[in-house]
C-alpha positions in Angstrom: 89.2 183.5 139.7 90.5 180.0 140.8 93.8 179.5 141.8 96.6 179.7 139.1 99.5 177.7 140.4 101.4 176.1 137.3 102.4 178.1 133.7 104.8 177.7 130.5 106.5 174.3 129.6 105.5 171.5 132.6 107.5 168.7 131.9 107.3 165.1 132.0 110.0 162.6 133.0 109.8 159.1 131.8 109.8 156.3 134.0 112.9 154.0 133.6 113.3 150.4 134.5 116.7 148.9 134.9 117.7 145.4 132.9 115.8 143.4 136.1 112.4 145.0 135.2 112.0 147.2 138.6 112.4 151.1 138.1 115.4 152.7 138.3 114.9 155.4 141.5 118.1 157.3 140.9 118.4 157.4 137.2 114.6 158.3 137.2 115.8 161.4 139.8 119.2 162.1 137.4 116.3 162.7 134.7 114.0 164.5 137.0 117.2 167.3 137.4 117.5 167.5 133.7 114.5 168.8 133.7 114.8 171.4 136.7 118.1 172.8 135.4 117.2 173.2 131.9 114.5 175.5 132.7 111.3 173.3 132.9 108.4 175.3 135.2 106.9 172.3 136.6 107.6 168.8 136.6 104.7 165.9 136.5 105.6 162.2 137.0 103.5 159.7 136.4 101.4 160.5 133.5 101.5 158.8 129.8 105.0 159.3 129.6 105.7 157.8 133.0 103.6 154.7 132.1 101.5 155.3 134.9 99.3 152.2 134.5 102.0 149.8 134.6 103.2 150.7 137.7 101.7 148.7 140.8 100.8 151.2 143.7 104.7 150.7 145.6 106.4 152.3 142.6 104.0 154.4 141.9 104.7 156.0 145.5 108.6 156.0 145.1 108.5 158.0 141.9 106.3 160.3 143.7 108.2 160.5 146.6 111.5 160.9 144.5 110.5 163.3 142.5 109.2 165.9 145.3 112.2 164.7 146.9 114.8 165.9 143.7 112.6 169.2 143.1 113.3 169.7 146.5 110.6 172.8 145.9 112.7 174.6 143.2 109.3 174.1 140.7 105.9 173.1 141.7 105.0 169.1 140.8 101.8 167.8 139.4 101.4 164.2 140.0 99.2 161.5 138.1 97.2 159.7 140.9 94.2 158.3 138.5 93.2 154.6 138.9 89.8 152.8 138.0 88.7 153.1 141.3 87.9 155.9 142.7 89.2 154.1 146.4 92.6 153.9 144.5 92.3 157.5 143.0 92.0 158.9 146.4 94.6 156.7 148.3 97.6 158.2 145.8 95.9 161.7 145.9 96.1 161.3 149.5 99.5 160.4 149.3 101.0 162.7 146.8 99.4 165.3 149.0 101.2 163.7 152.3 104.5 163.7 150.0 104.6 167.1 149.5 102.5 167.7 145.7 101.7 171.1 144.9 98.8 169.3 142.8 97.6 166.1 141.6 96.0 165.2 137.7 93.3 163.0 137.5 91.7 160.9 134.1 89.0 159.5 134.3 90.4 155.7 133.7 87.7 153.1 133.1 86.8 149.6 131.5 83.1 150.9 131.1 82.1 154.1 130.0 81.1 156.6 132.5 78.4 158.8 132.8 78.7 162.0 133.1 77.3 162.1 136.5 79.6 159.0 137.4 82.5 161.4 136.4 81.7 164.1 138.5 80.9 162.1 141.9 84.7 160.7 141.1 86.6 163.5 141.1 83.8 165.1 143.6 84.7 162.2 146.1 88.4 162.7 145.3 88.4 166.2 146.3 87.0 165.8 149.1 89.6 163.8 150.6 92.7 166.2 149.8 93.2 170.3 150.4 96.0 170.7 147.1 94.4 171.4 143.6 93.2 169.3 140.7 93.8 169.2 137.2 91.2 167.2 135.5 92.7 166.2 132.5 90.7 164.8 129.5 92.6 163.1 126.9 89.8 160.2 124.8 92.8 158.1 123.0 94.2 157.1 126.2 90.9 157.0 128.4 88.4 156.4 125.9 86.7 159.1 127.8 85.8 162.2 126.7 84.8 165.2 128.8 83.0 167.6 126.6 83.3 171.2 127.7 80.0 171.1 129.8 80.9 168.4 131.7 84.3 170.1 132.4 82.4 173.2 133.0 80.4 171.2 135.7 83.8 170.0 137.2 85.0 173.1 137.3 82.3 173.6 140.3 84.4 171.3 142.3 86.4 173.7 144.5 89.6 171.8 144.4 89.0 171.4 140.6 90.9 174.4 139.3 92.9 173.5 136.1 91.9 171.9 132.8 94.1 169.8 130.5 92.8 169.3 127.4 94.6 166.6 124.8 92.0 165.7 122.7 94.0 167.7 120.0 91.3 170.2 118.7 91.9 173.2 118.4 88.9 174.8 117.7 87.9 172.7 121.7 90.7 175.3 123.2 88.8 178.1 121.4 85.5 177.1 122.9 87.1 176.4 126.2 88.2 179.8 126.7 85.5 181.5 125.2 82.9 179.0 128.0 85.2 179.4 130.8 86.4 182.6 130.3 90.1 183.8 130.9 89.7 183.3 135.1 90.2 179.6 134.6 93.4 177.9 133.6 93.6 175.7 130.8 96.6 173.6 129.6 97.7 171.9 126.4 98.3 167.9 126.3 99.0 167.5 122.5 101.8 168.4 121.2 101.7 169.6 117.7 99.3 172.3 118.8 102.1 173.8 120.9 101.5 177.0 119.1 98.1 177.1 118.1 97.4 176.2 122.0 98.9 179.2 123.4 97.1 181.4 121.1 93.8 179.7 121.9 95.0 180.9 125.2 96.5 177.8 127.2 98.2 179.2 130.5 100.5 176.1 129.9 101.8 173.4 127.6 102.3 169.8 129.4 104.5 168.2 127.3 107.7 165.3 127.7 109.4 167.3 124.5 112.0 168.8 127.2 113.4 165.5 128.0 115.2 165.7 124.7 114.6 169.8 123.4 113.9 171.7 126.5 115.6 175.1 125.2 113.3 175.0 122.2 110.2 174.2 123.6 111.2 176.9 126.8 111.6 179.2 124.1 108.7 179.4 122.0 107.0 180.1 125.5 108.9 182.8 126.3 108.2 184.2 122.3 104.6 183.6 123.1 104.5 185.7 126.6 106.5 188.3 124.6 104.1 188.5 121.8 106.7 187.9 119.1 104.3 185.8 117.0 107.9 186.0 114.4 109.8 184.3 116.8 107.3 182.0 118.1 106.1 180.3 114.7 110.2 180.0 113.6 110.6 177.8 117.2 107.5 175.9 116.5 108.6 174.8 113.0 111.8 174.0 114.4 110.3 171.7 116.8 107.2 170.1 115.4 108.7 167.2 113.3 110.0 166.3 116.5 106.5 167.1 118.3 104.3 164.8 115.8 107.4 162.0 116.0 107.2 161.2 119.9 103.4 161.7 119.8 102.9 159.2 117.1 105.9 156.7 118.2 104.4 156.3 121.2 106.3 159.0 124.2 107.7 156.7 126.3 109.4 154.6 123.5 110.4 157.9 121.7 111.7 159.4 125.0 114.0 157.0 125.7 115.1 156.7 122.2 116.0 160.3 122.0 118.0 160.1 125.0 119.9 157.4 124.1 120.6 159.4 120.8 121.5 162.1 122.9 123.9 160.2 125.1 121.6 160.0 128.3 121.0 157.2 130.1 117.1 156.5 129.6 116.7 152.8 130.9 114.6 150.1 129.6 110.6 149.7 129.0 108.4 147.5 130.8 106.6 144.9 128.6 104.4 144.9 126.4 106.4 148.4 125.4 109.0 147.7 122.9 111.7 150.0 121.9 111.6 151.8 119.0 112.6 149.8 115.6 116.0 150.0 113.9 114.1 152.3 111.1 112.0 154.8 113.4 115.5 155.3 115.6 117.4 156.6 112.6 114.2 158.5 111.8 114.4 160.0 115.1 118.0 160.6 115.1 117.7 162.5 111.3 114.5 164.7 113.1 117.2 165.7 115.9 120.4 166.6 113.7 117.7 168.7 111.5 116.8 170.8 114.9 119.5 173.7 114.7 120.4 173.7 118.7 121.2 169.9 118.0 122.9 169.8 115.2 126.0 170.8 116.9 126.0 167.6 118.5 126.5 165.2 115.6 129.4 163.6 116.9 127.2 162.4 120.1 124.6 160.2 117.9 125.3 156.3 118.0 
């Protein structure tokens, strides 16, 4: 059985930029401890969420350096280190390892479409330069690549390969996972609105950037799951999922930083081309919010 190191809700912390354009170190490590003290059980900069790709390789290394510095070890951190190259891949692996990482995720980011072969020598070559585990994580809408389950299976042989994130958002791809890999490997939710269905497909994990804004929520249903109270766990789901589907389908960094603002947090600004969310889709968001019951409390917060 490969090494298990992360579980339950890992959380993802945007990436803000101030009104100059550059990002915003300690508001980004103010929103990195919202996330620690309301319960998250791992934190991952620099993924979708983080805008990973529009970072240039400096501020990619001083979010990663600020956030192992805020966790200060209190949860282990997963950090995004993919690049098209797989020169650049191993140069932030190397360095989120030398920072202090517990574990580094890797997509397979290309202009052309890889082989499956091409795939393999990639993260093959990657793990060869670092000693901390890798989650390969395979998510087509924001790659355009697709690891099928043999190919992940073939990963997988890697040693440093040890955890799978799958956000293609099929369901019945969980099922066969688990039923291919069997229950010695961990696999980990990347969509959202299969929070539930995940977890009873068997996901040791749910990566998600939902605790930014509903951390007790999405903390609970994870706890309901572990517990086996299906009950509980299906009435915290459908409290959460219009919320869920919303930031998936706004796009999570513009949705993130929305629902902060609504909340009264500070979430900074996007990076261009992002824009944030219209006038329409923020009262949407803020209507989704004072419908969840643990927000509703806090009406009198809302701009």
């Amino acid at each position: 059985m490969k090494d298990n190191l992360f579980k339950g809700v890992i959380a993802y912390p945007i990436t803000p930029f101030d009104d100059n354009g550059q990002v915003n170190i300690p508001l980004f490590k103010r929103l990195v401890e919202r996330l620690v003290i309301s319960g998250s059980h791992a934190i991952a900069p620099l993924g979708s969420t983080g805008v990973l790709p529009y970072l240039s390789d400096e501020e990619k290394e001083a979010v990663t350096e600020a956030t192992i510095q805020q966790v200060s070890g209190r949860v282990p951190t997963l950090v995004g280190v993919s690049n098209l190259t797989t020169e650049k891949t191993i140069y932030h692996a190397r360095f989120a390892e030398k920072s202090g990482a517990t574990a580094v995720m890797i997509i397979p980011m290309s202009y052309w479409k890889l082989t499956d072969d091409e795939i393999v020598d990639h993260y093959d070559a990657v793990a060869s330069k670092i000693s901390i585990p890798i989650m390969a994580y395979n998510n087509p809408a924001t790659s355009g690549v697709d690891m099928s389950p043999a190919l992940l299976k073939r990963l997988l042989e890697i040693p440093n390969v040890t955890m799978i994130k799958e956000s293609t958002g099929d369901i019945q791809r969980m099922h066969h996972l688990r039923k291919e890999l069997g229950e010695g490997v961990a696999f980990y939710n990347g969509s959202n609105p299969l929070a539930l269905a995940a977890f009873s497909a068997g996901a040791t994990g749910w990566c998600t950037a939902a605790p930014n804004l509903i951390p007790e929520l999405n903390i609970a249903l994870y706890n309901a799951i572990q517990q086996n109270d299906l009950e509980t766990a299906q009435s915290l789901f459908y409290q959460q999922v219009d919320l869920l589907k919303f930031i998936v389908a706004k796009g999570l960094p513009r949705a993130v930083k929305a629902g902060l603002h609504l909340l009264g947090e500070d979430g900074g600004t996007l990076r261009s081309p992002l824009k944030p969310l219209t006038e329409g889709e923020t009262e949407e968001l803020k209507h989704i919010l004072l419908r969840i019951p643990e927000k509703s409390h806090l009406d009198h917060l809302f701009i």
